[in-house]
C-alpha positions as CSV (number, residue, x, y, z in Angstrom):
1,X,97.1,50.4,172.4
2,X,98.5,53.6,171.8
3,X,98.3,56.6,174.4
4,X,95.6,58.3,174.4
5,X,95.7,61.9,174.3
6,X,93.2,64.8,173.6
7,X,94.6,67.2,170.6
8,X,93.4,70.8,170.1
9,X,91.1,70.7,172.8
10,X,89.9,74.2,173.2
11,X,86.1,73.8,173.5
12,X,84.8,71.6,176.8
13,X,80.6,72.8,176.1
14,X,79.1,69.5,176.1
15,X,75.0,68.8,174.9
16,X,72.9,66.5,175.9
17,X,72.0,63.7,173.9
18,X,68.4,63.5,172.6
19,X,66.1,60.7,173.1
20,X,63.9,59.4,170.2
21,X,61.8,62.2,169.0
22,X,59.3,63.4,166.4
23,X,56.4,61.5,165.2
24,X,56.7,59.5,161.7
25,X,57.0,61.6,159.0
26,X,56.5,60.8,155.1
27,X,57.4,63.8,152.7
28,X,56.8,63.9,148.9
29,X,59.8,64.3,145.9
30,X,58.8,67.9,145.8
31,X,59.4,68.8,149.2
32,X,63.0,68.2,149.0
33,X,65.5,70.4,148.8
34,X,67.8,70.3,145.7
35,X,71.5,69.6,147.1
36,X,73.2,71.6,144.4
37,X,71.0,74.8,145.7
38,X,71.2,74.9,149.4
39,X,73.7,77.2,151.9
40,X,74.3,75.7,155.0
41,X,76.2,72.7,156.2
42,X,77.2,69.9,154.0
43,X,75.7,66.4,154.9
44,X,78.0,63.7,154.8
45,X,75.7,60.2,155.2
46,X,77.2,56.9,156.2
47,X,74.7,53.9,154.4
48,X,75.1,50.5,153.8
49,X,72.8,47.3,153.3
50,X,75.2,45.5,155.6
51,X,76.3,46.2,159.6
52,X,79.9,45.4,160.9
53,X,81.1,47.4,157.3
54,X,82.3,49.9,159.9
55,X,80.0,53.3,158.9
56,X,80.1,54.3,163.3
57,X,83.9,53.8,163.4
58,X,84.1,55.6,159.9
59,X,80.9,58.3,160.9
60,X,83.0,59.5,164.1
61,X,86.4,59.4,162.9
62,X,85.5,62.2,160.3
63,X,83.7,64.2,162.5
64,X,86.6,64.4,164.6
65,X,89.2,64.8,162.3
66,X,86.7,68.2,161.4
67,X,86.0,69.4,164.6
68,X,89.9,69.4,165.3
69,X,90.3,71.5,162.1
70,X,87.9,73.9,163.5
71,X,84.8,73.2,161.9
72,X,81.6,72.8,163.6
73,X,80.4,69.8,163.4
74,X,77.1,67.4,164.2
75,X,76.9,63.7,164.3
76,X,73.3,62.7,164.3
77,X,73.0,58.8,165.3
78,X,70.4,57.2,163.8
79,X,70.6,53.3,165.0
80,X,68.1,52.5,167.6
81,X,71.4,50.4,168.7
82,X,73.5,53.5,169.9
83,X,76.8,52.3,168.9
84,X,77.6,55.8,168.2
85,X,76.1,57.5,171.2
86,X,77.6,55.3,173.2
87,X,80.8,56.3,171.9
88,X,80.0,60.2,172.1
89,X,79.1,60.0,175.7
90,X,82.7,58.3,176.8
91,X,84.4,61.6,175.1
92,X,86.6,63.9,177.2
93,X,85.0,67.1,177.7
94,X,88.5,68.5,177.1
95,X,88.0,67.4,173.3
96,X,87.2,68.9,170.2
97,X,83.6,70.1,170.7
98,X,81.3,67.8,168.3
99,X,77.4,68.2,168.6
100,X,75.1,65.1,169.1
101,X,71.7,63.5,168.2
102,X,70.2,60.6,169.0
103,X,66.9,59.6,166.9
104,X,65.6,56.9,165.1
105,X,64.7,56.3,161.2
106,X,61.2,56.8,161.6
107,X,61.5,59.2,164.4
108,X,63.8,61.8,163.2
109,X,62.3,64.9,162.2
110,X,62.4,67.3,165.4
111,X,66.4,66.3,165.2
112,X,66.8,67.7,161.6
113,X,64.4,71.0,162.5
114,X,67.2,71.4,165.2
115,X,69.8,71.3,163.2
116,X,68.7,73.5,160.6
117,X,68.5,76.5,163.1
118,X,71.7,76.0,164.5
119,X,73.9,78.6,163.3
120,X,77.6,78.7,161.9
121,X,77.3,74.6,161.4
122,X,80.3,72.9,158.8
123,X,78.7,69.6,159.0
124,X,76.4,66.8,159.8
125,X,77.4,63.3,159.5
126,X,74.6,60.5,159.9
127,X,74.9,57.2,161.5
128,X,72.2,55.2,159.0
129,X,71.8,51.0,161.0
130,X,72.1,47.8,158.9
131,X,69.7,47.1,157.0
132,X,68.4,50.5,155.9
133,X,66.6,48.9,153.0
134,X,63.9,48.1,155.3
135,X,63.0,52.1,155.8
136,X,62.4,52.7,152.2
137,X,61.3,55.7,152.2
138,X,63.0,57.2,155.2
139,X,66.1,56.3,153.4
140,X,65.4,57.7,149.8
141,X,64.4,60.8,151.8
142,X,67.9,61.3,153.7
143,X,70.2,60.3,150.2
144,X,68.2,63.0,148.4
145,X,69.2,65.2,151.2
146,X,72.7,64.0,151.7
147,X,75.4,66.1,150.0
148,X,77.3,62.7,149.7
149,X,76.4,59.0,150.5
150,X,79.3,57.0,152.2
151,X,79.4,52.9,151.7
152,X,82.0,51.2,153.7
153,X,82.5,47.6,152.4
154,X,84.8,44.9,154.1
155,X,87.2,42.9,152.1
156,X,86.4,40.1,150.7
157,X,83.3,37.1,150.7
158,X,80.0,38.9,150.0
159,X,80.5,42.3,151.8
160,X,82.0,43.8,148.1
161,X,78.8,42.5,146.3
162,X,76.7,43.9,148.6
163,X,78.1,47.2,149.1
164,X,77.9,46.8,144.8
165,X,74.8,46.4,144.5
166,X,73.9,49.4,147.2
167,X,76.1,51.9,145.3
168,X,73.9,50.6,141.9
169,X,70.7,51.7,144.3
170,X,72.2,54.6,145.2
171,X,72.5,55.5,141.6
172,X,68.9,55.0,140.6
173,X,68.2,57.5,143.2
174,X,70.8,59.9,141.8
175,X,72.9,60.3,145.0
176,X,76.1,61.4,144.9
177,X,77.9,58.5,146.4
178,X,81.1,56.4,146.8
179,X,82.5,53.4,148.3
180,X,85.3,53.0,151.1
181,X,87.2,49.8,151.8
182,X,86.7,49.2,155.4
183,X,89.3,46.7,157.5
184,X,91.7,46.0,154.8
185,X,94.3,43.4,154.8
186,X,96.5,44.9,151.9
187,X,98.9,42.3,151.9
188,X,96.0,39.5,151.2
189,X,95.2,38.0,147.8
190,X,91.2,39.7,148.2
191,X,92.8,43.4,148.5
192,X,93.4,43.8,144.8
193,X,90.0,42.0,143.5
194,X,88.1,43.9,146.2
195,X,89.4,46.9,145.0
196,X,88.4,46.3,141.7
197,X,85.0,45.4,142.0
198,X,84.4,48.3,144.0
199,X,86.0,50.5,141.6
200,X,83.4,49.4,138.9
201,X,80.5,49.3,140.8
202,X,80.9,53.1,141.5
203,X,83.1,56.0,142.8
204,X,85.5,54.5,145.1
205,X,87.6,56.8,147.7
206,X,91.5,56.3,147.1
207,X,92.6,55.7,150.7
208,X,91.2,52.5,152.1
209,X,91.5,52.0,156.1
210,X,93.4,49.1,157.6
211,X,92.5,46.5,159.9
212,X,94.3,47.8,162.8
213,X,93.8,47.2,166.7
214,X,94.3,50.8,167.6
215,X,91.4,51.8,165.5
216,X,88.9,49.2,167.2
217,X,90.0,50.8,170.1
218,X,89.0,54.2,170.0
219,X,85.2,53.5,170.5
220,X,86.0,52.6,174.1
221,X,87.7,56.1,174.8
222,X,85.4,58.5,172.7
223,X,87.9,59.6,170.7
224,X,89.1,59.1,167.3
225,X,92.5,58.2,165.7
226,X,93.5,61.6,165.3
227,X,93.4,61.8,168.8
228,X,95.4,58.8,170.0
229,X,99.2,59.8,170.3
230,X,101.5,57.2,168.6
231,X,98.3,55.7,167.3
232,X,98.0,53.5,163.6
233,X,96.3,54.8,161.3
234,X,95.7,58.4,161.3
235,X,97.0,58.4,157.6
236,X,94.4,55.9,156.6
237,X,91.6,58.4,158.3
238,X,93.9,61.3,157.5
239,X,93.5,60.3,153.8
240,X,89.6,59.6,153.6
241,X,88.8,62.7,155.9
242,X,91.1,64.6,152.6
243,X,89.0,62.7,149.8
244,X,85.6,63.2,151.9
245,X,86.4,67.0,152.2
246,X,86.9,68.1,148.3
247,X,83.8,65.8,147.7
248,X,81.5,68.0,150.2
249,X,83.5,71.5,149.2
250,X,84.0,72.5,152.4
C-alpha cells in the first residue's frame, strides 16, 4: 500500500454522524423541485440495481477529490449497511473537511431539511444500497432530485446488463444519468465489449477506474486516493471527478 498522507488539510471541524431519522415520507410529482431551476448545491447520486459495483468507494472518492479543491461538500449515506459511515468516521481530523449523514431510504427526510439550510454548500453526494429497486418510490423521488445519477458497473458477466438495463430505467424517469466502469481489467478480452455495451445503453463517463489494490485500501484509512502519497490511481479518480464536474457545472 502506498503512504498514506493527508493533502491540503486546513479544516479539522468534525460533525457528528446522524442516526436514522425522520418518519416515512411519500411526496407527489408536483412537489418536486425542477433540477434545471434550483440554486444551491448540485446533487451528485450514486445508484445501481447491483451492490459490490463499487458506488461507496466511487461516492467518497469524489467527495474528497472536492473538498480538497475547496468546495464544501456533504456525503449523505443512505445504506442501512454503513459502508460509508464507517469509512467517514476512520478519517483524520487533519483532512479536508467533508460533512456527513447517516439515514436510511425510508427514513431520510429530517437529513435533506438539514442540508437544505446549510449555507455556502458545493455538493451532496448520496450513498443509494443494492437493490434500490425495492424503494420504488423513495428512489424515483431522489433521481428526480439528483442533478446527475451515477451507475458504476463491473466488467464483465452480468454486472454490464444490469447496470444496462438500470440506465434504460433511469431514462423513463428522465434523469440525467451515466454509467462508470468500476474495477477494470483493461488488458482483458471483456474491457472492450464492456465498454461497448455500456456506451449504448447510455451516457458513459470516459475514464473508467482500475482494479487496483491501493484503491481497496483507502476505505480502511478514511481517506481517498487523492490522499495517499505514491498511491495508483488518482488519474483514474482524477479523470471521473473531471467528467463528473462539467456534468454538475460546478
Amino acid at each position: 500500500m502506498a503512504d498514506a498522507a493527508i493533502l491540503n488539510g486546513k479544516d479539522s471541524r468534525r460533525t457528528e454522524s446522524l442516526d436514522p431519522v425522520g418518519p416515512e415520507v411519500t411526496t407527489s410529482d408536483s412537489e418536486d423541485n425542477e433540477r434545471t431551476n434550483r440554486d444551491g448545491p448540485r446533487w451528485l447520486l450514486l445508484t445501481s440495481a447491483k451492490g459490490g459495483s463499487g458506488k461507496t468507494t466511487t461516492a467518497y472518492n469524489l467527495a474528497v477529490f472536492a473538498a480538497n479543491e475547496g468546495l464544501k461538500v456533504a456525503i449523505v449515506d443512505l445504506d442501512a449497511q454503513g459502508a460509508l459511515t464507517t469509512w467517514y468516521r476512520l478519517r483524520p481530523p487533519e483532512a479536508p473537511h467533508i460533512l456527513h449523514f447517516w439515514s436510511t431510504m425510508n427514513r431520510f427526510q429530517e437529513v435533506f431539511d438539514r442540508l437544505e439550510a446549510i449555507h455556502g454548500l458545493d455538493l451532496v453526494v448520496i450513498d443509494t444500497p443494492p437493490a434500490v429497486e425495492a424503494y420504488d418510490s423513495t428512489i424515483k423521488r431522489l433521481i428526480r432530485r439528483a442533478d446527475l445519477c451515477l451507475v458504476p458497473s463491473n466488467q464483465g458477466g452480468v454486472d454490464p446488463s444490469i447496470a444496462a438495463n438500470w440506465l434504460h430505467f433511469l431514462k423513463r424517469e428522465r434523469a440525467r444519468a451515466a454509467c462508470i466502469l468500476n474495477h477494470a481489467k483493461t488488458n482483458s478480452r471483456s474491457f472492450k465489449p464492456t465498454k461497448l455495451a455500456l456506451a449504448a445503453a447510455g451516457s458513459l463517463c470516459p475514464f473508467e477506474v482500475r482494479s487496483l489494490e491501493d484503491i481497496k485500501e483507502t476505505v480502511t484509512l478514511g481517506l481517498g486516493i487523492l490522499e495517499v502519497t505514491r498511491a495508483q490511481g488518482v488519474e483514474d479518480y482524477r479523470g471521473v471527478w473531471t467528467y463528473v464536474r462539467s456534468e454538475l457545472g460546478i
